[in-house]
MARMI-914445 format. One record per residue (C-alpha): x, y, z. Coordinates in Angstrom, 2 decimals, always signed. Last residue first. Layout:
BEGIN
{X:X Y:Y Z:Z}
...
This chain:
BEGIN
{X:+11.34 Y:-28.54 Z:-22.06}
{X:+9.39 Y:-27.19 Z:-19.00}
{X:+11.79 Y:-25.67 Z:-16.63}
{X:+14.69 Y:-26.97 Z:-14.84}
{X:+14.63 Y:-26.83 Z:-11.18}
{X:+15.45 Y:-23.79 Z:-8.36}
{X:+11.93 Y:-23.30 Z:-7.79}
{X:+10.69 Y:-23.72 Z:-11.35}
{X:+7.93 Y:-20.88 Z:-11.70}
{X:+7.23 Y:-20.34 Z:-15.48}
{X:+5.53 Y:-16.85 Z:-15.39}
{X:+2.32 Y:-16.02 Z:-17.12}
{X:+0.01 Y:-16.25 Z:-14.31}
{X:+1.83 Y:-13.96 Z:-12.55}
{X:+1.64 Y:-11.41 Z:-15.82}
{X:-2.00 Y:-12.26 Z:-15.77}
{X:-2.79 Y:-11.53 Z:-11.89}
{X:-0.74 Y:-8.30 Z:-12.60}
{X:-3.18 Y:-7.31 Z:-15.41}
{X:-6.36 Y:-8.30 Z:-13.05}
{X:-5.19 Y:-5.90 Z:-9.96}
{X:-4.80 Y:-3.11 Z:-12.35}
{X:-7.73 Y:-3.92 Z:-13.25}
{X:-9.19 Y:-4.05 Z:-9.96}
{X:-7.55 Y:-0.09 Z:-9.25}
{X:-4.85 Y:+1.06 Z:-8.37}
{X:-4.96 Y:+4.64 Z:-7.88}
{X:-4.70 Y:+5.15 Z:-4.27}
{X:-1.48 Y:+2.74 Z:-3.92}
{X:+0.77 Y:+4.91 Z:-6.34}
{X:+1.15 Y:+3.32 Z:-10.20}
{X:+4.80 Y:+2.96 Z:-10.98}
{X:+4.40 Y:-0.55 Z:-11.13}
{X:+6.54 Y:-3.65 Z:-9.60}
{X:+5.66 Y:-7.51 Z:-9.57}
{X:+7.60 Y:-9.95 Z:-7.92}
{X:+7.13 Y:-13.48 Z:-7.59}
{X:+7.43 Y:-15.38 Z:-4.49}
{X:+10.56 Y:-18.44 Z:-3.88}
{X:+11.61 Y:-16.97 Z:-0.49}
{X:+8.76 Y:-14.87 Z:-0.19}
{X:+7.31 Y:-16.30 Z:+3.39}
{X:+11.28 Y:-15.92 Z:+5.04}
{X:+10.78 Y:-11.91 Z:+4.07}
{X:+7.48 Y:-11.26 Z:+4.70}
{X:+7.47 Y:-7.52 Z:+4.74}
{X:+11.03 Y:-5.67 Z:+5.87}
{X:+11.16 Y:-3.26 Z:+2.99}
{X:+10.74 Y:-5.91 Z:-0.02}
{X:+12.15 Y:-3.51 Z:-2.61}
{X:+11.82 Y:-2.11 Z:-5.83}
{X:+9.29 Y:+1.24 Z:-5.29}
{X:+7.83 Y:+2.70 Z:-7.84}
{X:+4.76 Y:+3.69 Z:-6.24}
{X:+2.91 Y:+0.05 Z:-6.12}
{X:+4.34 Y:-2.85 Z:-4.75}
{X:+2.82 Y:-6.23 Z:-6.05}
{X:+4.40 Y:-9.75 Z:-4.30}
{X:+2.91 Y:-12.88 Z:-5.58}
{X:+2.82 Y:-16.45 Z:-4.45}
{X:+3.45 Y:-16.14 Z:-0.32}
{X:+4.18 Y:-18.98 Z:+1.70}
{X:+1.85 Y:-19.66 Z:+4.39}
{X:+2.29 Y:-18.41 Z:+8.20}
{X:+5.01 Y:-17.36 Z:+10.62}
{X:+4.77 Y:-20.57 Z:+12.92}
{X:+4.05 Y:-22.91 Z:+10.67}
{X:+6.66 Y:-21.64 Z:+8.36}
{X:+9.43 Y:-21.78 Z:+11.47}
{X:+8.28 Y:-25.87 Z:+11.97}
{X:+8.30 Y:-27.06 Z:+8.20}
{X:+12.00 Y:-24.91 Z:+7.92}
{X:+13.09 Y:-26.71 Z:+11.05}
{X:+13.36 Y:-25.47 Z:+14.53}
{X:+13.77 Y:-28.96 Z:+16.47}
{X:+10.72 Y:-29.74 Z:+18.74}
{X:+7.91 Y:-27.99 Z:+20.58}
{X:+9.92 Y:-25.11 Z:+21.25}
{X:+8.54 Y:-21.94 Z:+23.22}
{X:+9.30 Y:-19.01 Z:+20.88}
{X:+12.35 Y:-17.73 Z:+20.41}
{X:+12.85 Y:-18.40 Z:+16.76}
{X:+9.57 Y:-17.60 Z:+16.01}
{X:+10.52 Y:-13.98 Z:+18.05}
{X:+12.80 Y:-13.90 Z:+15.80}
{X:+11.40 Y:-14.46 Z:+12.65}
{X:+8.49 Y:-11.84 Z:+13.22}
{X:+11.08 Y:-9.20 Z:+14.17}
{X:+12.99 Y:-9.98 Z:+10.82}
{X:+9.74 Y:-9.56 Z:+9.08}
{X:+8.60 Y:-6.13 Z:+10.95}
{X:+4.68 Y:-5.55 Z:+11.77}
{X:+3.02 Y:-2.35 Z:+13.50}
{X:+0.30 Y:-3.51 Z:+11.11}
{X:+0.16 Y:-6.04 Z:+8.82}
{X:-3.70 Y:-6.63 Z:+7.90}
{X:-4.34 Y:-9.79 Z:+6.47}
{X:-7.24 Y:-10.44 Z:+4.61}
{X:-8.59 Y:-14.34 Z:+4.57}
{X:-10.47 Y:-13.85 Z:+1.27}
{X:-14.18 Y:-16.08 Z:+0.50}
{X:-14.02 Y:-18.44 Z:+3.04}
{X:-14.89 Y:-16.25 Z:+6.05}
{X:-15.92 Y:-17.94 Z:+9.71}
{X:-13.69 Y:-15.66 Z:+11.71}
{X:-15.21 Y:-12.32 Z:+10.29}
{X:-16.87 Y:-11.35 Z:+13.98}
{X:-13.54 Y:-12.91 Z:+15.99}
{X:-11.00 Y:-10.92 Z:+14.36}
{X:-13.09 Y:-7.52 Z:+13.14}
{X:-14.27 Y:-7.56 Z:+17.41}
{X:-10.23 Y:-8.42 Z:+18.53}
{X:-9.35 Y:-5.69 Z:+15.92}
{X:-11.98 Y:-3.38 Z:+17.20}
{X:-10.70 Y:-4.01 Z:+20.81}
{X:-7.14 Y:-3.41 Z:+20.37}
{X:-8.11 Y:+0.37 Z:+18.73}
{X:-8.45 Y:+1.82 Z:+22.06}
{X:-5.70 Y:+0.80 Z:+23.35}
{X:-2.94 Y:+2.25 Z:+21.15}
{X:-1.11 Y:+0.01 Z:+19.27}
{X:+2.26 Y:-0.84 Z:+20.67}
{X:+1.51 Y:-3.97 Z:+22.63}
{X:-0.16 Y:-4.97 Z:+18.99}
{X:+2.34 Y:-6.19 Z:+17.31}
{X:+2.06 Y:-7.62 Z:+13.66}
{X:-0.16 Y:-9.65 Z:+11.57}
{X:-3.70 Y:-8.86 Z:+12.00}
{X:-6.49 Y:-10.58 Z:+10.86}
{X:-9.87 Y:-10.56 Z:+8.51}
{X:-11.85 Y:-13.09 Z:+7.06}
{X:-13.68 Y:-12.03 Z:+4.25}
{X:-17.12 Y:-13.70 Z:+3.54}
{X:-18.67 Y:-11.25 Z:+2.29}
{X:-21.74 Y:-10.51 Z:+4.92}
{X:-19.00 Y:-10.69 Z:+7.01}
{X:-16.88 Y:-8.26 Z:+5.70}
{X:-19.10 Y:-5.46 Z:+4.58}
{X:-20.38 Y:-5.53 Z:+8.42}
{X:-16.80 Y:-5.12 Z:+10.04}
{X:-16.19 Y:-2.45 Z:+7.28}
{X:-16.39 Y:+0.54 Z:+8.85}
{X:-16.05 Y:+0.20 Z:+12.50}
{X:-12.12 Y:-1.50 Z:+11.18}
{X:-11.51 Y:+1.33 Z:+8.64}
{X:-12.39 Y:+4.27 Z:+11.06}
{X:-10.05 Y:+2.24 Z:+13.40}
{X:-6.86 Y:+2.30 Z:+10.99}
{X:-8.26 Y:+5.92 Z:+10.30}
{X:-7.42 Y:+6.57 Z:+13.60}
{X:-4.00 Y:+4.89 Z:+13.94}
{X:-2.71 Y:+6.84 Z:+10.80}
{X:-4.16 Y:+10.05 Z:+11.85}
{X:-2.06 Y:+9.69 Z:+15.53}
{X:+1.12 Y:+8.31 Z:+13.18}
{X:+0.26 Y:+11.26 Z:+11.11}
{X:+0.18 Y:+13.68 Z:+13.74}
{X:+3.02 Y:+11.75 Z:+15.35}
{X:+5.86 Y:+12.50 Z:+12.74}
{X:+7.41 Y:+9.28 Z:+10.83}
{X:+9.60 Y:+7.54 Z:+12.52}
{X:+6.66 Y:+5.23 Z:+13.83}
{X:+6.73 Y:+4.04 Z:+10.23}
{X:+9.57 Y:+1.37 Z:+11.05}
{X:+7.23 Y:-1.22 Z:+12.71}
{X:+5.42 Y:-1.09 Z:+9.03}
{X:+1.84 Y:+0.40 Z:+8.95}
{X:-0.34 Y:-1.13 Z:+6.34}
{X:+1.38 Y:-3.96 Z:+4.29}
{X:-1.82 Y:-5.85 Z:+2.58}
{X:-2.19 Y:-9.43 Z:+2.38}
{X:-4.36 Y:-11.00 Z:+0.45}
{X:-4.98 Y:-14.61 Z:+0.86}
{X:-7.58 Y:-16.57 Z:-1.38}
{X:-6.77 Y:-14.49 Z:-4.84}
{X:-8.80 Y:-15.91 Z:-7.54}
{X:-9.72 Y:-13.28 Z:-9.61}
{X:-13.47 Y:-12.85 Z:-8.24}
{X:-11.76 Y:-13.06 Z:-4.64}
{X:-8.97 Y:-10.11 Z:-5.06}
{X:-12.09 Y:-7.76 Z:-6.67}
{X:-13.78 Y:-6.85 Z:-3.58}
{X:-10.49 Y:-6.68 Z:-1.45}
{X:-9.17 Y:-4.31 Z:-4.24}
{X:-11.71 Y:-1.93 Z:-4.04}
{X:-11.93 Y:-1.94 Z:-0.51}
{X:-7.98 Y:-1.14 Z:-0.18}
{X:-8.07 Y:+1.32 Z:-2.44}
{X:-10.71 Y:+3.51 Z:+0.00}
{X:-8.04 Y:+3.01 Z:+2.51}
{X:-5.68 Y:+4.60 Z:+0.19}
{X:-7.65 Y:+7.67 Z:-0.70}
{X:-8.04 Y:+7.96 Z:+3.25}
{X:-4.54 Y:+7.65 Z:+3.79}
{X:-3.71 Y:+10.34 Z:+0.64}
{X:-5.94 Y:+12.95 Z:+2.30}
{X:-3.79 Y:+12.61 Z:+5.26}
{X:-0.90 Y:+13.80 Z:+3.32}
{X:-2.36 Y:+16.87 Z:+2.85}
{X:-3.63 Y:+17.50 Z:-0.66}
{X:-1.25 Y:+19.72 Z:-3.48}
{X:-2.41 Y:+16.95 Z:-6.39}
{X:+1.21 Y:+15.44 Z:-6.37}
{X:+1.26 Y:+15.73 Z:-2.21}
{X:-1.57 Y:+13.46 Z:-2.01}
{X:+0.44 Y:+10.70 Z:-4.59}
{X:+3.07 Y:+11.08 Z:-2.64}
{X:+1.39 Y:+10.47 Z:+1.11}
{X:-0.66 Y:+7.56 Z:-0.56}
{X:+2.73 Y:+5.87 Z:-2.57}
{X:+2.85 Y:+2.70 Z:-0.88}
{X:+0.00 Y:+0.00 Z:+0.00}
């Protein structure tokens, strides 16, 4: 979800202007992920490194995270999307615990799209504290996946951007990448749909020979 602050500032709006645009992208492209196939979405939100940034927009930030979550509770059940969080939440502020614990438990039964929302949420942090966690056995590669979650297929950044910045890094070991200029408010489903195609079009080997 990159680019909303830039793509504000392009048309001389606030920065804030450009969260809201994004959150509005974010619908759009939850209701057209499932039509196209897509059974896991998930959608970078508020990296652990974005608390750099300066607190009126963290404090707007957190506030339209719970705008979003009052929102669309409704719109996702009657959907079928299953929503959860990825990330840490002993940083979040309080208030906005119990809306993700309500979204969470109210959109459990989904089939449609499991939506993932990382928030507060750093890769390497996630590994280690996999790593660390109580053992139940030897730490293998079958064990750590378990523990952070399914492999990821496809990897779209929007804005230009041509870099993983932290986000799933052990889940897209072997995940295609997919890069476009377009910022995060603007994509739309069919930008969705032509990435799905070039995806679709790949030959992925994982480390063996292609098809002769």
């Amino acid at each position: 979800m990159d680019g909303n602050g830039r793509w504000a500032q392009r048309q001389g709006k606030p920065r804030l202007a450009g969260h809201r645009a994004g959150a509005d992208a974010l619908r759009r492209i939850v209701e057209a992920a499932p039509p196209l196939g897509v059974g896991i979405l998930t959608v970078y939100a508020f990296s652990s490194d974005n608390w750099r940034r300066p607190q009126q927009e963290v404090n707007a930030l957190m506030t339209l995270f719970g705008t979003y979550l009052r929102r669309e509770v409704r719109r996702c059940v009657r959907e079928g999307i299953h929503v959860s969080l990825i990330g840490r939440r002993d940083r979040l502020p309080t208030d906005l615990l119990p809306l993700i614990n309500q979204m969470e438990a109210d959109t459990a039964g989904g089939r449609n799209l499991h939506l993932r929302l990382a928030i507060d949420y750093s890769s390497r942090d996630a590994i280690l504290t996999a790593i660390n966690a109580k053992p139940e056995g030897p730490i293998t590669r079958a064990a750590l996946s378990e523990r952070l979650g399914p492999d990821v297929d496809f990897v779209i950044r929007t804005s230009g951007e041509q870099r993983l910045s932290d986000f799933l890094l052990w889940e897209c070991a072997y995940a295609e990448m997919y890069f476009t200029e377009r910022h995060w408010p603007e994509f739309e489903a069919a930008d969705l749909a032509q990435a799905l195609d070039h995806f679709h079009s790949r030959d992925r080997r994982y480390g063996a020979l292609g098809a002769a």
